[in-house]
C-alpha positions in Angstrom: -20.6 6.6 15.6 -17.8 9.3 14.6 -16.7 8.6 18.4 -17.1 5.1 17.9 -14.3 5.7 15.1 -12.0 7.9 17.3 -11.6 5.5 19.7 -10.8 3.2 17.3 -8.3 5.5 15.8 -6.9 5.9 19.1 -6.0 2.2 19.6 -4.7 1.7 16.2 -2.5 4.5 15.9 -0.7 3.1 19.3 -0.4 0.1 17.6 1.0 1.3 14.3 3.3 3.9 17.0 4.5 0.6 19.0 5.8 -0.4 15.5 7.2 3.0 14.1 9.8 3.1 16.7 11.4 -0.4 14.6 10.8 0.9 11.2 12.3 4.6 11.7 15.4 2.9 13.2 18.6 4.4 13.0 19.8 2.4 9.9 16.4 2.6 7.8 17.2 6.0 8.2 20.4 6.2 6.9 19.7 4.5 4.3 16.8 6.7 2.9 19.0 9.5 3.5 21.8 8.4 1.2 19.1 7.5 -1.2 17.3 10.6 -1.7 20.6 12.1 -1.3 21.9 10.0 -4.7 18.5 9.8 -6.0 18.2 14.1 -5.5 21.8 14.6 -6.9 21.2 12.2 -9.9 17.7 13.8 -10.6 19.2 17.3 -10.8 22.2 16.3 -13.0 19.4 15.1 -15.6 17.3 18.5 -15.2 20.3 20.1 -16.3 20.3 18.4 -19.2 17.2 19.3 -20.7 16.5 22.0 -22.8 13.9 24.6 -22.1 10.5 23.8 -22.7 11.4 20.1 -22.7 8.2 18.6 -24.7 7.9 15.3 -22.7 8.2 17.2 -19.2 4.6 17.4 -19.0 2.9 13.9 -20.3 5.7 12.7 -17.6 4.3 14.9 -14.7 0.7 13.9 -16.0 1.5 10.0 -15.8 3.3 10.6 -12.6 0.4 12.6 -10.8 -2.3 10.5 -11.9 -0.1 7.7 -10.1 0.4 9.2 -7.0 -3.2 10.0 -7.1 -3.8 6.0 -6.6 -1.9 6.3 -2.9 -4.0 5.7 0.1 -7.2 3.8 0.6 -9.8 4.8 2.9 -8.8 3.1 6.3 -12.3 2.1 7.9 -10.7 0.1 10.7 -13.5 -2.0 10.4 -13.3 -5.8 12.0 -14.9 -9.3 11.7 -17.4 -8.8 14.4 -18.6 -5.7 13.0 -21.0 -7.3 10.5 -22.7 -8.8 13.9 -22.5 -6.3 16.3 -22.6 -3.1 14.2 -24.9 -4.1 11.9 -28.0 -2.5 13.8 -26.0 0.9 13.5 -26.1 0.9 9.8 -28.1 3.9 9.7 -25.4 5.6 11.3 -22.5 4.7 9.7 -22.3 7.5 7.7 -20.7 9.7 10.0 -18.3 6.8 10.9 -17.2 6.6 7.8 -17.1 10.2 6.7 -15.1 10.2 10.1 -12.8 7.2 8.3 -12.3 9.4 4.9 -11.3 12.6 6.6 -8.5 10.4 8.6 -7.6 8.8 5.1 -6.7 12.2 3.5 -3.7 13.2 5.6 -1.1 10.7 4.7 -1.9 11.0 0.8 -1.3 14.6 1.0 1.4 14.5 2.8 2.9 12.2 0.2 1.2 14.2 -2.4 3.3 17.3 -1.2 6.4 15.5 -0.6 6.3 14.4 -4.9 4.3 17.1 -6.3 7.3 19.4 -4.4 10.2 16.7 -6.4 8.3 16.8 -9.4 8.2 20.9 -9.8 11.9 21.8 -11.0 10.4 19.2 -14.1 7.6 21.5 -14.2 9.4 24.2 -14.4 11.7 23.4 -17.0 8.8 22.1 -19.0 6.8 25.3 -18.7 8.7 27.9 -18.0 6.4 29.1 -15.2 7.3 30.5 -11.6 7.9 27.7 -8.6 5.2 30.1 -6.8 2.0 27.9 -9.3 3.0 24.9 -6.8 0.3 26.1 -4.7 -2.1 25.8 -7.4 -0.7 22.2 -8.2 -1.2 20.8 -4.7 -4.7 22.2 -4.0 -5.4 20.2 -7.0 -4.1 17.1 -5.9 -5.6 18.1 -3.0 -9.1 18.1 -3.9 -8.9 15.2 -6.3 -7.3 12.8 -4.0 -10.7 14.0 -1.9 -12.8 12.8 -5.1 -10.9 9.7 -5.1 -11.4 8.9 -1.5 -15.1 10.0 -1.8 -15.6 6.9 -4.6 -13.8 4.5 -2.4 -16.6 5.2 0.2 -18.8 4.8 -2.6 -17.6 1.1 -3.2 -18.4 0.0 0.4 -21.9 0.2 -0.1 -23.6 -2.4 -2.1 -22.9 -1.8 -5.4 -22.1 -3.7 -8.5 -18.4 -4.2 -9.9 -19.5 -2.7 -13.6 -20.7 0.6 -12.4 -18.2 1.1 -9.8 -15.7 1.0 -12.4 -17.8 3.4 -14.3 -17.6 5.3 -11.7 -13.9 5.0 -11.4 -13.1 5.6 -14.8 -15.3 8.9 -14.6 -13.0 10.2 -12.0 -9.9 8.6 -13.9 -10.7 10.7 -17.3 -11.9 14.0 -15.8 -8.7 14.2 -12.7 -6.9 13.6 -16.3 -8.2 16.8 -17.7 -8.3 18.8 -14.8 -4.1 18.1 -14.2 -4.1 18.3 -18.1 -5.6 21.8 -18.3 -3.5 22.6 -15.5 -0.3 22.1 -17.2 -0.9 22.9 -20.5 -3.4 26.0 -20.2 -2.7 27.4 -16.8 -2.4 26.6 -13.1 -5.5 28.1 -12.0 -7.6 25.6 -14.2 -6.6 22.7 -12.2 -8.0 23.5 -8.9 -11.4 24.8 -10.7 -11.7 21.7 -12.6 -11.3 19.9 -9.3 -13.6 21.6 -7.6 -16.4 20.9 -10.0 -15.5 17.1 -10.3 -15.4 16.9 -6.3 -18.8 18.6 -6.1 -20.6 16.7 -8.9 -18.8 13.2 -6.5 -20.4 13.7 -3.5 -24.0 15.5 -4.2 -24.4 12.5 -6.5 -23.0 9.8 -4.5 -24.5 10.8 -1.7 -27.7 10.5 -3.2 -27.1 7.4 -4.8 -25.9 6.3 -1.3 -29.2 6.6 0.1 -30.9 3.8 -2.0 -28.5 1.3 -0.9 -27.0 -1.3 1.9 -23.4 -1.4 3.2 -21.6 -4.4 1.8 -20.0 -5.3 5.3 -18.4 -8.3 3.8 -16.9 -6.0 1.0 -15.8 -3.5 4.0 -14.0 -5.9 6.1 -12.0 -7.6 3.5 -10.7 -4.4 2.0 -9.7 -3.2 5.2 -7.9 -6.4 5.9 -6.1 -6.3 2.9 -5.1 -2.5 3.3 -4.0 -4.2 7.3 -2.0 -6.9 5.4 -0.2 -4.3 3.1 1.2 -2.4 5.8 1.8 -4.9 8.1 3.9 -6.5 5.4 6.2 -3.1 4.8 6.7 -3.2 8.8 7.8 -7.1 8.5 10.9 -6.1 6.7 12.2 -4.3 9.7 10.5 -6.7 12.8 8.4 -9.5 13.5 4.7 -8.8 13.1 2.1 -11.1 15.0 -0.6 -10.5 12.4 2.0 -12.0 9.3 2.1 -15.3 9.3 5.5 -16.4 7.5 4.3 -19.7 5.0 6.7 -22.7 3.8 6.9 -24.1 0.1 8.3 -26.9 -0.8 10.6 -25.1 -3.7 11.8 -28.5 -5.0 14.2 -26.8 -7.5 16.2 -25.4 -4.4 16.7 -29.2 -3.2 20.8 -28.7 -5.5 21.8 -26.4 -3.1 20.9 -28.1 0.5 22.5 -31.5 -1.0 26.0 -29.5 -1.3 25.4 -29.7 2.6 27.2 -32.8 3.9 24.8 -34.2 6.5 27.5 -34.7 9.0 27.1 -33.6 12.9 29.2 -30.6 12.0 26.6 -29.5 9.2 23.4 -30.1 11.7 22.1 -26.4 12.1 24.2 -25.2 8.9 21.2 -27.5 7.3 18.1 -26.8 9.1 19.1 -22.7 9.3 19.8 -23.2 5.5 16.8 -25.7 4.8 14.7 -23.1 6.9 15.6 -20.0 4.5 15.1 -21.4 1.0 11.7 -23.0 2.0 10.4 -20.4 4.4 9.0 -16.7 3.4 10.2 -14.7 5.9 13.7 -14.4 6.0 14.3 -15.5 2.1 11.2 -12.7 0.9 13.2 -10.5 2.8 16.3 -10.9 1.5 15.3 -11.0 -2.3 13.0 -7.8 -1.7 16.5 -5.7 -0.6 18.4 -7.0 -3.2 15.9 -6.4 -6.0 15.7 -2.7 -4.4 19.7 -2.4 -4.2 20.0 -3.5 -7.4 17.0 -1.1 -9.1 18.8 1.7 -7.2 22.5 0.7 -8.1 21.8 0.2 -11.6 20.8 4.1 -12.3 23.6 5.2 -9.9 26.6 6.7 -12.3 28.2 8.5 -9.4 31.3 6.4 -7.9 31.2 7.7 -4.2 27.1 7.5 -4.4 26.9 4.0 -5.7 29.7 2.5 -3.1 27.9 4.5 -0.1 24.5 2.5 -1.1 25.8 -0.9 -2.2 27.8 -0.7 1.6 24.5 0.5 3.4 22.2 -2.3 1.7 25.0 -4.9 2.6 24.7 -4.1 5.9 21.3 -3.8 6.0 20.5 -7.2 4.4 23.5 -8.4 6.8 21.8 -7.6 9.9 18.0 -8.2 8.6 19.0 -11.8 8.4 21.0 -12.3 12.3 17.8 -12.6 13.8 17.4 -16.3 12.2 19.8 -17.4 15.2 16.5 -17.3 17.2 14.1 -19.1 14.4 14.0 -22.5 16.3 14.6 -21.5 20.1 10.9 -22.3 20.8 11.3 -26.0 19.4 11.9 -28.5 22.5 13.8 -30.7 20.0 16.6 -28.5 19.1 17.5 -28.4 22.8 17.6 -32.1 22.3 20.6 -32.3 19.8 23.3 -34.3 20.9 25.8 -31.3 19.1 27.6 -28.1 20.9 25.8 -25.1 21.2 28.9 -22.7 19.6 27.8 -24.8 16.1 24.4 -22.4 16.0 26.8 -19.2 16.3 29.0 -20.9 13.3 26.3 -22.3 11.4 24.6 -18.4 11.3 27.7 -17.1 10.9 28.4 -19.0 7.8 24.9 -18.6 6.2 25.2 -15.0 6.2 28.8 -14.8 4.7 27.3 -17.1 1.6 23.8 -15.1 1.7 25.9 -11.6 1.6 28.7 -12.7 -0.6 25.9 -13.5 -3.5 23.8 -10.2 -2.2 27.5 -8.5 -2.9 27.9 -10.4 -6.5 25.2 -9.4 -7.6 25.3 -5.4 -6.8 28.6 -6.0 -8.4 27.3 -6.7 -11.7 24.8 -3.5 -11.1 27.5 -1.2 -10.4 29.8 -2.8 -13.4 27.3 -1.9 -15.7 26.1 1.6 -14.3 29.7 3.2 -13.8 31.4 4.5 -16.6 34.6 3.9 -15.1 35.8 0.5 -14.9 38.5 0.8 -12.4 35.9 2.2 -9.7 33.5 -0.2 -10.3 36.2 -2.8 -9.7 36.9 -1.0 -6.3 33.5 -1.1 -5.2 33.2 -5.2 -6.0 37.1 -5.2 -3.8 35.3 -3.1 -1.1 31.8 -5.0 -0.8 33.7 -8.2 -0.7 36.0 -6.8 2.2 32.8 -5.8 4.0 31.7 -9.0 3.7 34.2 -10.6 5.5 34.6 -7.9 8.2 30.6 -8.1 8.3 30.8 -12.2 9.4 33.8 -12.3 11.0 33.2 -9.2 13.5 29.9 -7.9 13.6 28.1 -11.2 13.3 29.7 -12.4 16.6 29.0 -9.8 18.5 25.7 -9.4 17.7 24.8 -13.0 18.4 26.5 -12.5 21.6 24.4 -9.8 22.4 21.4 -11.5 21.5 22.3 -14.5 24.4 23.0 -11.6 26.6 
């Protein structure tokens, strides 16, 4: 069964690797790299703020550990058919799944690295010791994120709600002292905490394991819903075949498509307009990045930082939102219309320019309120509004026009 679960491995990773190349696009990542670039500058203005031995440094890197501790669920790759076909091979799963968890650790450490690395300069000021303890720190993480991943195993088998949340909260309280002790005593106690927690896991569990079924239904749902989650993060960037985009009837939105004069003029400027406010895809998308833009704006105090981003999430919300041109090419009736083709290009054209210039008011009153200075924060509303316009007038066309190429 452990082969069973490589082969399976195999074909998702080429899936997820068919869809990597859209995500890690050249825009998604500059825009990571001006906001770790703010979000690094910003964090080490702050740490040079604080005085030595800052006394909240370490509840903060406590609370932010135990959180990233919560990344990553075990991916089982299990499938509907499974509880038919597989079922016989219950008495092997164990090495599929111990196959599944050992798969499941690499991207939480990786991320555990990655934050446990940010969060040690806090660390540092907070406890005066040597960046060379980071070692102990992550072999920490390390083995409790094992622990963690060890109980989620746990949960697949057929076990009641109540005691896996005993279970849970076990693991909850004692990763809580061994990153407590760890901090507060010294870095060496962390890891030996760990150890013993991870130990006491998995001879008991394993045990326990033994006395009971595999919940298949349990198995395949959670492994849909950890599917669905990142199959919704790779929707913001391109179409996903397993998302299907829903429509709600959002009454309340019915002011705005009456300001539409239903003339021959207005026919796609309606249904392009009547398709965003009722559909998920395109109108989830563009509240999502302007929710993020805003977050990001509003702790932004540098002037050149904060107009780099606001441009970059203009743009990226700007070209997120072309691809509607195509929304109803596969509709026989559209080709039907008795109106000019050009009035698709226009009618695009001009949802955009509204869609952006509210995206643009909006980080405006963000970056009013974060900047200290007036007069810049006045520049960077003149400057988004100008990019606007250069956004709808220029790029917009040619991008369509590359589209029907």
């Amino acid at each position: 069964m452990s082969g069973f679960f490589g082969i399976r491995l195999a074909r998702h990773l080429k899936k997820m690797m068919k869809y990597m190349r859209y995500v890690f696009n050249d825009h998604f990542i500059l825009v990571c790299v001006f906001l770790l670039g703010g979000l690094g500058f910003y964090y080490s203005q702050v740490l040079k703020t604080l005085p030595e031995n800052f006394v909240w440094g370490r509840p903060i890197i406590l609370v932010l550990w135990l959180v990233l501790l919560q990344i990553g669920r075990i991916a089982t790759l299990a499938e509907e058919a499974d509880k038919v076909f597989i079922l016989p091979k219950e008495p092997e799963m164990n090495s599929y799944l111990n196959r599944s968890m050992r798969y499941s650790f690499w991207l939480p450490l990786v991320m555990l690295f990655l934050m446990g690395g940010m969060s040690m300069p806090l660390v540092v000021v907070s406890t005066g010791w040597a960046f060379s303890t980071f070692s102990y720190f992550i072999v920490m993480l390390g083995i409790l994120k094992v622990s963690h991943l060890r109980l989620q195993k746990y949960e697949l088998y057929q076990v009641s709600s109540k005691e896996y949340y005993q279970w849970f909260v076990l693991w909850l309280v004692t990763s809580l002292v061994a990153i407590a002790l760890s901090l507060y005593v010294a870095p060496i106690v962390g890891p030996l905490v760990a150890i013993v927690q991870a130990l006491f896991f998995f001879l008991v569990l394993n045990k326990k394991e033994q006395n009971v079924s595999l919940d298949w239904e349990r198995m395949v749902q959670k492994e849909k819903n950890r599917l669905h989650r990142i199959y919704q993060f790779i929707h913001l960037f391109t179409d996903v075949p397993e998302i299907s985009s829903s429509v709600k009837r959002r009454k309340f939105l019915d002011p705005l498509l009456s300001k539409i004069k239903k003339t021959t003029q207005n026919t796609y400027l309606y249904l392009y307009a009547r398709s965003f406010l009722r559909g998920s895809e395109y109108s989830g998308l563009f509240v999502r990045l302007v929710l993020v833009g805003g977050v990001v704006l509003f702790f932004l105090e540098e002037f050149w930082i904060s107009m780099g981003v606001s441009v970059l999430f203009i743009y990226l919300i700007g070209f997120q939102l072309i691809p509607i041109y195509t929304q109803f090419d596969y509709m026989v009736m559209t080709h039907l219309y008795p109106v000019a083709n050009g009035q698709k290009k226009q009618a695009v054209s001009k949802l955009v320019t509204i869609l952006l210039f509210v995206a643009a008011a909006l980080f405006s009153v963000f970056v009013l309120i974060a900047l200290p200075d007036v007069k810049e924060g006045l520049l960077v509303v003149l400057v988004l509004a100008v990019e606007v316009i250069l956004f709808a007038k220029f790029y917009v066309p040619y991008r369509l026009k590359k589209m029907e190429a």
